[in-house]
Each structure stands twice: as structure tokens, then as C-alpha cells.
C-alpha positions as CSV (number, residue, x, y, z in Angstrom):
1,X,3.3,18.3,-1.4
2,X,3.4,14.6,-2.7
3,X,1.3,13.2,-5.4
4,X,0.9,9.2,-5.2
5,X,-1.0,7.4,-8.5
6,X,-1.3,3.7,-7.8
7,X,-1.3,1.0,-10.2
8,X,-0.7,-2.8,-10.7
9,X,-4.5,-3.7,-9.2
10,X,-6.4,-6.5,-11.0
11,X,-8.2,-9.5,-11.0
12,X,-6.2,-12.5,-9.4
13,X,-7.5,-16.1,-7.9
14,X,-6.8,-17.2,-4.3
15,X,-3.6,-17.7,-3.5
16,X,-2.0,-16.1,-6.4
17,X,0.3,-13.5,-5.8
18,X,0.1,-9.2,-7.3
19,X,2.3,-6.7,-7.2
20,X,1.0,-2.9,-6.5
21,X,3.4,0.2,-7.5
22,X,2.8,3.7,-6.1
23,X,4.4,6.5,-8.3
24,X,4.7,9.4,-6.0
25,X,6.0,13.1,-7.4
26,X,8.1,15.4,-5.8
27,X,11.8,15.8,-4.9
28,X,11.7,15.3,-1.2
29,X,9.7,11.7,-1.6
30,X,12.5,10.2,0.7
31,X,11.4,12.0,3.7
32,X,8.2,10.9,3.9
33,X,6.8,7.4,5.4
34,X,4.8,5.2,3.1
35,X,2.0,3.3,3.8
36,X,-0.8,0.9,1.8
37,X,-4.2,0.7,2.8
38,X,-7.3,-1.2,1.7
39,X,-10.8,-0.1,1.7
40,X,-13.7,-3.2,0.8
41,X,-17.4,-2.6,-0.2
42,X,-19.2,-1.1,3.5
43,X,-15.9,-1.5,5.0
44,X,-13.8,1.2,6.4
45,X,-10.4,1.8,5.7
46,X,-7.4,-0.3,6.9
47,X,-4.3,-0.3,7.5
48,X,-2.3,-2.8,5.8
49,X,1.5,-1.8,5.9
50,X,4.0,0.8,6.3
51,X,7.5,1.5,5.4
52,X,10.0,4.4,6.6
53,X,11.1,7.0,4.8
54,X,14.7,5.2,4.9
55,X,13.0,2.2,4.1
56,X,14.9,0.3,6.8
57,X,11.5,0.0,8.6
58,X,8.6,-1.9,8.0
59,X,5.3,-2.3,9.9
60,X,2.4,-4.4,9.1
61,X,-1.0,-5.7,9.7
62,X,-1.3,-8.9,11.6
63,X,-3.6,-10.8,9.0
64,X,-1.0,-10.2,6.0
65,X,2.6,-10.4,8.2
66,X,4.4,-13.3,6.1
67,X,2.3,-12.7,3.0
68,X,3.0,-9.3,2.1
69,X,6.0,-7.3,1.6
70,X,6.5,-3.3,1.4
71,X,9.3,-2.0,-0.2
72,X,10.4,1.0,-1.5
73,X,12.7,3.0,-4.6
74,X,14.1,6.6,-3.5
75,X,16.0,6.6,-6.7
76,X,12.4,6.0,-8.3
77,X,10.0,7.5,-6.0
78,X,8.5,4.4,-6.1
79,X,6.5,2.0,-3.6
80,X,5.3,-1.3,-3.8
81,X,3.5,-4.2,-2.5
82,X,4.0,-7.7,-3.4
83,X,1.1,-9.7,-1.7
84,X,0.6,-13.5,-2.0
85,X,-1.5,-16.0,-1.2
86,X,-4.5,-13.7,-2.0
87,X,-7.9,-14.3,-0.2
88,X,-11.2,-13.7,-1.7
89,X,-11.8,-11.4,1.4
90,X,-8.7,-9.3,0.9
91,X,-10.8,-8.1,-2.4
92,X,-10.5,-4.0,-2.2
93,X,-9.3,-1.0,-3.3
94,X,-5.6,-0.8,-2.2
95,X,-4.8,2.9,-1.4
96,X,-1.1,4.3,-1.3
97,X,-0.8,6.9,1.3
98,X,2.2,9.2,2.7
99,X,2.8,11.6,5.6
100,X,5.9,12.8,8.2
101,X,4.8,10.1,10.9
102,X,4.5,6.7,10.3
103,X,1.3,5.2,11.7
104,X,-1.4,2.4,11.3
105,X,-4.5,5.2,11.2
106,X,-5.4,6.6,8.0
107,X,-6.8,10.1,9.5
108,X,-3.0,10.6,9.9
109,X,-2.2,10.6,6.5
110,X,-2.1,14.0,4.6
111,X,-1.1,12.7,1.3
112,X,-3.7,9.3,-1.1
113,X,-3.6,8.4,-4.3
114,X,-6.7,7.4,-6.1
115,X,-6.6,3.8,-5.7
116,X,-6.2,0.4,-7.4
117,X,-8.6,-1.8,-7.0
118,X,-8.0,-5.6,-6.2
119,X,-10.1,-8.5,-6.8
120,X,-9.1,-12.3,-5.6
121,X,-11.8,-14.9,-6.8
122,X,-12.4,-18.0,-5.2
């Protein structure tokens, strides 16, 4: 059982820069692959990037590859997300999310924090 709370969401303008943390409980948090997710108003969910459990591997979506960056503190049972070079479009609610398998669909992931939402103005 993990328990993920996100934080670090906030207003920002385009092309700034934010950094999301995900807090996750639970003494096996190294074994499990992280992801981050983003939900907008009438949008579904979507995959935005992943990290193993190691965190030698990362994954990511093609409209934030060179902008974004996943990383990861098993000494912490932290996550994070730097992003930069915001977009007014990339305004959502950023979900941190965990599970055994490491994929791009959220249906695969047992384990969501609440969210933190994200607001880039033009």
C-alpha cells in the first residue's frame, strides 16, 4: 500500500519553470514505478512521465521531452517534476501516481495522490 500527497502546484506565466514533489508513505516505496499525470478541464487524463523504481529509467510524453524532468529520492520517498517553459495549455491538475509496471496508461495505476493543480497564464 503506498500513499502519494502532491504538492508544489501553483500559478506560474509561460515559460516559467515549477517544481512538483510527491511524498509517498510506506517502506517499500523503492519498488514501485512512478509516474506524473495531468488531467485539464473536459480533458481526460495523460500521461506525462515515468520513472523506475531504480530511478535509472525515465519515460516521457512527446510534447514535454526536453522540458520536463522526473526524478526521484528513495532515501526520501520523494518524487518530483521540474517542468519549464510552461504553456498556457499545459494548465491542469498534475497527478502523482504509482504501481509494479511502469506504463503510459493511467488504468494501470493502483496507487494517486489527490493532485496539485497547475496554472500557466499567458
Amino acid at each position: 500500500q503506498v500513499h502519494l500527497v502532491e504538492s508544489g502546484g501553483g500559478l506560474v506565466q509561460a515559460g516559467g519553470s515549477l517544481r512538483l514533489s510527491c511524498s509517498a508513505s510506506g517502506r517499500t516505496f523503492s519498488t514501485y514505478n512512478m509516474a506524473w499525470f495531468r488531467q485539464a478541464p473536459g480533458k481526460e487524463r495523460e500521461f506525462v512521465a515515468a520513472i523506475s523504481g531504480s530511478g535509472y529509467s525515465t519515460y516521457y510524453a512527446d510534447s514535454v521531452k526536453g522540458r520536463f524532468t522526473i526524478s526521484r529520492d528513495n532515501a526520501k520517498n520523494m518524487v518530483y517534476l521540474r517542468m519549464g517553459s510552461l504553456k498556457p495549455e499545459e494548465t491542469a491538475v498534475y497527478y502523482c501516481a504509482g504501481d509494479i509496471d511502469i506504463t503510459n496508461k493511467p488504468s494501470d495505476y493502483d496507487y494517486w495522490g489527490q493532485g496539485t493543480q497547475v496554472t500557466v497564464s499567458s
